[in-house]
C-alpha positions as CSV (number, residue, x, y, z in Angstrom):
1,X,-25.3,4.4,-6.9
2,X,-22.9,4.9,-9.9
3,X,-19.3,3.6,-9.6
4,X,-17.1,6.3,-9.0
5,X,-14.5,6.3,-12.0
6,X,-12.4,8.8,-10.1
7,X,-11.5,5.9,-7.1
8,X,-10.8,3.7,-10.1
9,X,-8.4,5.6,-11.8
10,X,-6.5,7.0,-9.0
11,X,-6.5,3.5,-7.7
12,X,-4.7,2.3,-11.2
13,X,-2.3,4.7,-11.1
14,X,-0.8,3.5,-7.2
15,X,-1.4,0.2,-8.7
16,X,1.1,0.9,-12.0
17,X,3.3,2.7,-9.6
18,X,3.7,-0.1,-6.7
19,X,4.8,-2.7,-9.5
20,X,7.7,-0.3,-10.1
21,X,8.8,-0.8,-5.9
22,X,8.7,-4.7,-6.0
23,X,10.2,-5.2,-9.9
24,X,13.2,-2.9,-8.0
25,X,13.0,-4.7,-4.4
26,X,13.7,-8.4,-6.9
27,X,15.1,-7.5,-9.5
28,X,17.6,-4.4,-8.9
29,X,21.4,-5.3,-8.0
30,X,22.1,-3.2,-4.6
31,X,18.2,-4.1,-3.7
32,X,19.4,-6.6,-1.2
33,X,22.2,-4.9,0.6
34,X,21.2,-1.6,0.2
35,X,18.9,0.6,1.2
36,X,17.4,3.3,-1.1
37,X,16.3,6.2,1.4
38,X,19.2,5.8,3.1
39,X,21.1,9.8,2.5
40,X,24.4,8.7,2.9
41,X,24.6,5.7,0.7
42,X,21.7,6.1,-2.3
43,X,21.3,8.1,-5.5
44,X,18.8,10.7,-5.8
45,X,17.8,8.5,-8.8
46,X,17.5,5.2,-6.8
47,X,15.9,7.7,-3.3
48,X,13.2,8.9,-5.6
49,X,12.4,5.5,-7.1
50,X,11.5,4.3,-4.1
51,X,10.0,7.5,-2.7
52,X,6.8,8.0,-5.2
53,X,6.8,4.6,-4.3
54,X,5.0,4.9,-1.0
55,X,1.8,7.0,-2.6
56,X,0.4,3.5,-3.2
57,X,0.0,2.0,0.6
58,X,-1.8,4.9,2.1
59,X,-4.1,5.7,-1.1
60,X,-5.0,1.9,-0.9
61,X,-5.9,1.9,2.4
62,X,-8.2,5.3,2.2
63,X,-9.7,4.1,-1.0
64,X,-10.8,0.8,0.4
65,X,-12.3,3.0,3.4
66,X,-14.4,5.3,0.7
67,X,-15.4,2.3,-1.1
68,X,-17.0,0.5,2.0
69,X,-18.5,3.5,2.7
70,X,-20.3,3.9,-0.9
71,X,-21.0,-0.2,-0.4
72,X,-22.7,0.3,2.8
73,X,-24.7,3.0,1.0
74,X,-26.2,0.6,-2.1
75,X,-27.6,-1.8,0.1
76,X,-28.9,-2.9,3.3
77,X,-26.5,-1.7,6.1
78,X,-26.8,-5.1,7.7
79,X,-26.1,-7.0,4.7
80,X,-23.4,-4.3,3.4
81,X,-21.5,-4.9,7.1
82,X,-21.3,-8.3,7.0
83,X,-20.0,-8.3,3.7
84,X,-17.0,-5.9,4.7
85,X,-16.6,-8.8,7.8
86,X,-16.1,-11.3,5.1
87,X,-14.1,-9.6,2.8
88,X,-11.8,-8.7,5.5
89,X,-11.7,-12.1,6.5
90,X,-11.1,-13.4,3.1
91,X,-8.2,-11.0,2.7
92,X,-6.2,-12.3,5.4
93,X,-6.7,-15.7,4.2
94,X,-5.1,-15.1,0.9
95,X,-2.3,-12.8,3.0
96,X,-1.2,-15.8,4.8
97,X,-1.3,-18.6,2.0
98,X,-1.6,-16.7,-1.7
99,X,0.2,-13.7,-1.2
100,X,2.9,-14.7,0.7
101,X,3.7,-17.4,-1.7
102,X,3.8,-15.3,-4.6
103,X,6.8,-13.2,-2.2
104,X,8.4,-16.3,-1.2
105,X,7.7,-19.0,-3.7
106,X,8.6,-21.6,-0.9
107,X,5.9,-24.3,0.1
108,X,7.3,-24.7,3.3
109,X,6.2,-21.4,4.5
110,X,9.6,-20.7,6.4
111,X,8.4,-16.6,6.0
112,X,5.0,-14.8,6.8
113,X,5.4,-11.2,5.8
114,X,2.1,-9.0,6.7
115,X,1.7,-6.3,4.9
116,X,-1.2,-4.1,3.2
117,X,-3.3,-6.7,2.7
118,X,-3.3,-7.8,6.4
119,X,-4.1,-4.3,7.5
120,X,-6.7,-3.9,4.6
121,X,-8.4,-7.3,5.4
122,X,-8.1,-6.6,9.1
123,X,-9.0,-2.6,8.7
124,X,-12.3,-4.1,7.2
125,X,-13.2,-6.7,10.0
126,X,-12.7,-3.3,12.6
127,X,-14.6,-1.4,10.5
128,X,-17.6,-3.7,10.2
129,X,-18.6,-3.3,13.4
130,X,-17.8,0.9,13.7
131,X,-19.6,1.9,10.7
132,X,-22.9,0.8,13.2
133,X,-22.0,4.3,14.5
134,X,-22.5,7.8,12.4
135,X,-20.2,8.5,10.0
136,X,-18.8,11.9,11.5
137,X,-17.4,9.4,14.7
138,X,-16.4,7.0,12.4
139,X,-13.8,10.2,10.9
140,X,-13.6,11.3,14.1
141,X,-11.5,8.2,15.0
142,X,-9.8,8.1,12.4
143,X,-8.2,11.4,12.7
144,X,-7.6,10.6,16.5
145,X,-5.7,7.4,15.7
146,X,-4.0,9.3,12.8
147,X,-2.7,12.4,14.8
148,X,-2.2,10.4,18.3
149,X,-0.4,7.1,17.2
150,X,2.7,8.7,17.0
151,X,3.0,9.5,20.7
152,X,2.6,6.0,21.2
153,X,6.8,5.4,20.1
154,X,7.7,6.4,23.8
155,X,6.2,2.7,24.9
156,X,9.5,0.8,25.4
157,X,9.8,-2.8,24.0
158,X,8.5,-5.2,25.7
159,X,10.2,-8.1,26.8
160,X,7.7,-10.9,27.0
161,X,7.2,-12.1,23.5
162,X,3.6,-12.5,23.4
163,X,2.8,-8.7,24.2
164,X,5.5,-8.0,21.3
165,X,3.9,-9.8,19.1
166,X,0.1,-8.3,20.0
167,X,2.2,-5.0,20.0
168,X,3.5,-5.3,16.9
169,X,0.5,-6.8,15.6
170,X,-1.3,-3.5,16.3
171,X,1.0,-0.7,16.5
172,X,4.8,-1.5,16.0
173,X,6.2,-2.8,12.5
174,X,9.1,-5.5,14.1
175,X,10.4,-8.6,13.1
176,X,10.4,-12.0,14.6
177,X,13.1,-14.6,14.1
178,X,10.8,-17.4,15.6
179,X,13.3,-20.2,14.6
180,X,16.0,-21.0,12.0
181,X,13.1,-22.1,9.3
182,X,10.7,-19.5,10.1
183,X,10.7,-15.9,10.7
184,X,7.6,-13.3,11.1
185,X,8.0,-9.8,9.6
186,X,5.0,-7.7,11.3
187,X,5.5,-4.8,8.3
188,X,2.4,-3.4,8.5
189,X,1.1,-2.6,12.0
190,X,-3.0,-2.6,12.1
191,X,-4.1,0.4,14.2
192,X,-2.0,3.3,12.2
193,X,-3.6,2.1,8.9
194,X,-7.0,1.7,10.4
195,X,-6.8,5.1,10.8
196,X,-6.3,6.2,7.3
197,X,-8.9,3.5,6.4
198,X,-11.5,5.0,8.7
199,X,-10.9,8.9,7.4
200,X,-10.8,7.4,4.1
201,X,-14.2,6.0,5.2
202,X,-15.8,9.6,6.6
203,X,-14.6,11.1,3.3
204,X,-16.9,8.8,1.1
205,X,-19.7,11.7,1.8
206,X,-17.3,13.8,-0.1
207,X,-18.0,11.2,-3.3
208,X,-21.3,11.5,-3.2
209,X,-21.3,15.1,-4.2
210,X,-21.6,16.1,-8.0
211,X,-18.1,16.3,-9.7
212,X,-18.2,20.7,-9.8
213,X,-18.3,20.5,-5.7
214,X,-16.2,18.1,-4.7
215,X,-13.2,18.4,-7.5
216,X,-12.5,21.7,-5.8
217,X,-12.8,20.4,-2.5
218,X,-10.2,17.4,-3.0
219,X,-7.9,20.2,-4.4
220,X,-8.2,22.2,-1.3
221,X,-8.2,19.2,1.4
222,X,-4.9,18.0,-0.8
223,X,-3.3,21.8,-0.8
224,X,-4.2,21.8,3.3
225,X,-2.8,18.7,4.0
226,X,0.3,19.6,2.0
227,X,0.8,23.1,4.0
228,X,0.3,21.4,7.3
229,X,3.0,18.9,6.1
230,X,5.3,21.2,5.3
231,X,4.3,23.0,9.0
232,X,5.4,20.1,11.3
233,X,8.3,18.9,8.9
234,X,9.8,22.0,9.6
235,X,9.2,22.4,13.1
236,X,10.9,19.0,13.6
237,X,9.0,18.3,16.8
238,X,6.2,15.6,16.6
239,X,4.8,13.4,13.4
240,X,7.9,11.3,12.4
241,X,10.0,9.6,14.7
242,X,12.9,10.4,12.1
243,X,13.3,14.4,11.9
244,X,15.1,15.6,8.9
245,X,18.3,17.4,8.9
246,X,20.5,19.9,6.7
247,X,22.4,17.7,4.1
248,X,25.4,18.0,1.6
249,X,23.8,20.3,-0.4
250,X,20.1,21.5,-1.4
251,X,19.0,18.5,-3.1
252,X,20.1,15.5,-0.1
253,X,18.6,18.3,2.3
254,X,15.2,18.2,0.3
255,X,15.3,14.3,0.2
256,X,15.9,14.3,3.7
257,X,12.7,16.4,4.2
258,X,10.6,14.3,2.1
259,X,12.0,11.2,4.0
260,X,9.0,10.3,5.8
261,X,8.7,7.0,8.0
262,X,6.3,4.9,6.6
263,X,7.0,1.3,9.2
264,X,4.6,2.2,10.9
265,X,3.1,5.4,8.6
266,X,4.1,8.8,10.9
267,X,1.5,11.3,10.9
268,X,4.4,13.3,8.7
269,X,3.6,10.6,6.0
270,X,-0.5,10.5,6.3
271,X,-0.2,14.3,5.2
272,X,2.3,14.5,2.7
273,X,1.2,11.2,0.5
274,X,-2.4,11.6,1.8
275,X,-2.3,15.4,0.6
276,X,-0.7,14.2,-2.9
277,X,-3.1,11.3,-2.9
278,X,-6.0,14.3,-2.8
279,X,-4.3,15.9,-5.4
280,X,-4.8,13.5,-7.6
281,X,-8.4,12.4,-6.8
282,X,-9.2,16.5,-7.7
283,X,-7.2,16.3,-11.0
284,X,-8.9,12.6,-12.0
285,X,-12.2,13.6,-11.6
286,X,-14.1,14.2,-14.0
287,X,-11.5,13.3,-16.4
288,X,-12.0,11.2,-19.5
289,X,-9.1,10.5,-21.9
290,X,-7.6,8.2,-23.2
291,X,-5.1,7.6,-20.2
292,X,-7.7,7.6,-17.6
293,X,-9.7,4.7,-19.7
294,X,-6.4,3.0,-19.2
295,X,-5.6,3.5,-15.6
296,X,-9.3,1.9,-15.2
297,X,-8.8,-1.0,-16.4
298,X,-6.1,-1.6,-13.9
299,X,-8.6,0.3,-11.1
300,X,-11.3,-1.9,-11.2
301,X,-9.8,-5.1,-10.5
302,X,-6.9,-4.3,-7.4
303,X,-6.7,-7.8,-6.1
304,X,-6.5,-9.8,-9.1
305,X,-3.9,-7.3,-10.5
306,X,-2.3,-7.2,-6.7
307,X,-1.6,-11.4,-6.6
308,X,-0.8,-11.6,-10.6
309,X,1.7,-9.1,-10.7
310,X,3.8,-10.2,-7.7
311,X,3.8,-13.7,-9.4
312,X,4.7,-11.9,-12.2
313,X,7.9,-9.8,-10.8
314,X,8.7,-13.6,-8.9
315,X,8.9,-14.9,-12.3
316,X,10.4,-12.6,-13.7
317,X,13.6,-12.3,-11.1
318,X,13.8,-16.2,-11.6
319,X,14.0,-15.8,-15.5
320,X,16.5,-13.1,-15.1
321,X,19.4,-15.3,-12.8
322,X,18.6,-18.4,-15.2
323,X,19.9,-16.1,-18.2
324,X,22.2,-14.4,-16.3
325,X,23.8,-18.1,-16.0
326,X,22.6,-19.4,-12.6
327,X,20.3,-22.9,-12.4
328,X,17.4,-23.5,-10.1
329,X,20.0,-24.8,-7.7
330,X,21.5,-21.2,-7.0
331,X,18.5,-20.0,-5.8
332,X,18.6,-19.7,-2.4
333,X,15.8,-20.5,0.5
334,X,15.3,-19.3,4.0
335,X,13.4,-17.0,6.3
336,X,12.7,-13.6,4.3
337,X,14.5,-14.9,1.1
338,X,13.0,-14.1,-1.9
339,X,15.3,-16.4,-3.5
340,X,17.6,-14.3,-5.7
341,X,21.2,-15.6,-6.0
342,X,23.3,-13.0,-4.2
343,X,25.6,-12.0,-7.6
344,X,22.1,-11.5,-9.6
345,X,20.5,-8.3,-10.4
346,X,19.7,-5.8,-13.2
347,X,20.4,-1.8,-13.7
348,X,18.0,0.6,-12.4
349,X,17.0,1.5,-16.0
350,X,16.7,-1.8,-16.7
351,X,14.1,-1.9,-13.9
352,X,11.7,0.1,-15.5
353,X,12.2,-1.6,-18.3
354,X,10.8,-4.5,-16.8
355,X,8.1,-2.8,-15.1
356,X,6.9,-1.2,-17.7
357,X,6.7,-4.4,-19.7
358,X,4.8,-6.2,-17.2
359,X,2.4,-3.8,-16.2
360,X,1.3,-3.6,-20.5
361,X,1.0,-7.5,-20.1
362,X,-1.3,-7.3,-17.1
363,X,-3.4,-5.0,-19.1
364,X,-5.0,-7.9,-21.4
365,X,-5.6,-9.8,-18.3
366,X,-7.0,-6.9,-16.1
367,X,-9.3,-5.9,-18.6
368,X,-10.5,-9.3,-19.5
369,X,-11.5,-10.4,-15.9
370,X,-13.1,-7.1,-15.2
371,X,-15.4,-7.4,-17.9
372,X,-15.7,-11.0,-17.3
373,X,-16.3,-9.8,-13.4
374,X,-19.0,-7.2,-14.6
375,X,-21.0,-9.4,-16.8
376,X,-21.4,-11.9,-14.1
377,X,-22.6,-10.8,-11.0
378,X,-24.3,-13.7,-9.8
379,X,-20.9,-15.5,-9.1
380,X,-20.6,-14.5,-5.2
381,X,-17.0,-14.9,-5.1
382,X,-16.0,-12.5,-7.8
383,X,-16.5,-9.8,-5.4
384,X,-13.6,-10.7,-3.1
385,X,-10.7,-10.7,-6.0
């Protein structure tokens, strides 16, 4: 089957726009004691940075769901399964040791932080073994986990610490202050991103179609989701466990409606970024410009670009307190310390500044290793980075 370009370039485009959220988590000055959705302390400036922001988890997720469905359907089902169980295996591997260096640059390992990668890698190890059934159950599930998890916030917290941990592991995004050298930041709960993984799944029969159906499909899914969004927002009842409320003046009031829970991802934020995440899809396909071409580049390779550019944004927050006049001394260690002196930081403009510049410099290396990955297929492990 042909590689859908579509996937790819919608892909680069959450991949150009997540480098923005960590070049801003490091590098920004309020980054560390403030936080950016929060109404009564942020800029609509600084809110909306971090808002567009969280397109990139959720269209990650759902994309890795329609491309293991469009593997499983270019070879043998057997073979094409227990590929997904090793590539999800893989992936948590390099959660726990590369990735989570590249956030912490501390070989001692005093933090573990799972996030997307964890629930990609372990999305893909569930979904190995469900894609045995028909793809319409496979959905089916998906929407079930998607519409239902919420209901799951009445379960109270519990007090052993194992069943938090499984909890949390699964449903809950909490942290865990093990000890005083090592803390455990569950971010990125499994079971409410398996469900966008699995409908992302079901909707790979949607890619199969010829680009004049399933453009104006994406467009009306997108447009569906959206009014269904705006439905339940409004009705304040069920989908986010944080209801929006009447603010200042228009503008707070409309952040405040867009301000959508993503720890774990509400069923308020599956529709809005999902429907905007569709949106996109409709208006990539069939495209070919110059821009497109671009965003490909970046699109074809997610994990290599993924573990560079976090090393990247690490670096560059280092470079920036040793010219802002602190040593390698200043920078600080500890449990969920990314090791930025507290007096460092750079302007918001000066943040995209930054990311700008770094995405540009991944592009030489994004487009060498994909052709590089292309050209030889017969190295196995290419296919897991």
């Amino acid at each position: 089957m042909k590689r859908v370009t579509t996937i790819d370039v919608t892909r680069g485009l959450v991949m150009v726009i997540m480098a923005l959220d960590h070049v801003r988590d490091l590098l920004h000055t309020p980054a560390l004691t403030q936080n950016p959705t929060d109404l009564t302390t942020t800029t609509p400036e600084l809110f909306l940075t971090r808002w567009i922001t969280h397109l990139c988890a959720p269209t990650f997720v759902f994309l890795s769901g329609t491309s293991a469905y469009l593997s499983l359907r270019k070879r043998n089902d057997v073979a094409a399964r227990r590929f997904l169980l090793k590539r999800g295996v893989v992936l948590l591997v390099l959660e726990l040791t590369i990735v989570n260096f590249a956030f912490w640059f501390d070989i001692h390992f005093q933090s573990l932080m799972l996030q997307v990668i964890y629930a990609i890698g372990g999305g893909l190890i569930i979904l190995s073994l469900l894609a045995k059934l028909p793809v319409k159950w496979v959905g089916a599930i998906g929407l079930i986990i998607v519409f239902g998890h919420n209901i799951l916030q009445i379960v109270p917290s519990f007090t052993d610490p194992a069943a938090r941990l499984i909890w949390a592991l699964l449903f809950r995004t909490e942290f865990f202050p093990i000890s005083s050298s090592f803390a455990l930041l569950a971010a990125y709960p499994l079971i409410p991103w398996l469900g966008i993984m699995l409908v992302g799944y079901a909707c790979g029969q949607l890619m199969e179609r010829p680009v004049e159906q399933r453009k104006p499909l994406l467009l009306r899914i997108g447009l569906g989701s959206l009014a269904l969004f705006i439905l339940l927002r409004f009705l304040n009842i069920y989908g986010d466990p944080a209801p929006w409320s009447p603010q200042k003046d228009g503008l707070f009031t409309f952040l405040s409606f867009i301000n959508v829970s993503k720890y774990p991802p509400s069923l308020i934020y599956d529709l809005l970024l999902l429907g905007l995440m569709f949106l996109i899809l409709s208006a990539a396909d069939g495209a070919n410009n110059a821009f497109t071409r671009w965003l490909t580049v970046y699109g074809k390779v997610p994990m290599f670009y993924y573990i560079l550019h976090w090393y990247l944004v690490h670096l560059s927050m280092i470079g920036m307190s040793l010219i802002q006049g602190y040593s390698l001394a200043d920078i600080p260690s500890g449990p969920l310390n990314f090791g930025r002196p507290a007096g460092a930081g750079i302007s918001l403009g000066l943040v995209y500044v930054v990311w700008i510049s770094l995405v540009l410099l991944l592009y030489p290396l994004c487009n060498w290793y994909g052709r590089y990955k292309a050209s030889h297929p017969e190295i196995g492990w290419l296919r897991y980075v």
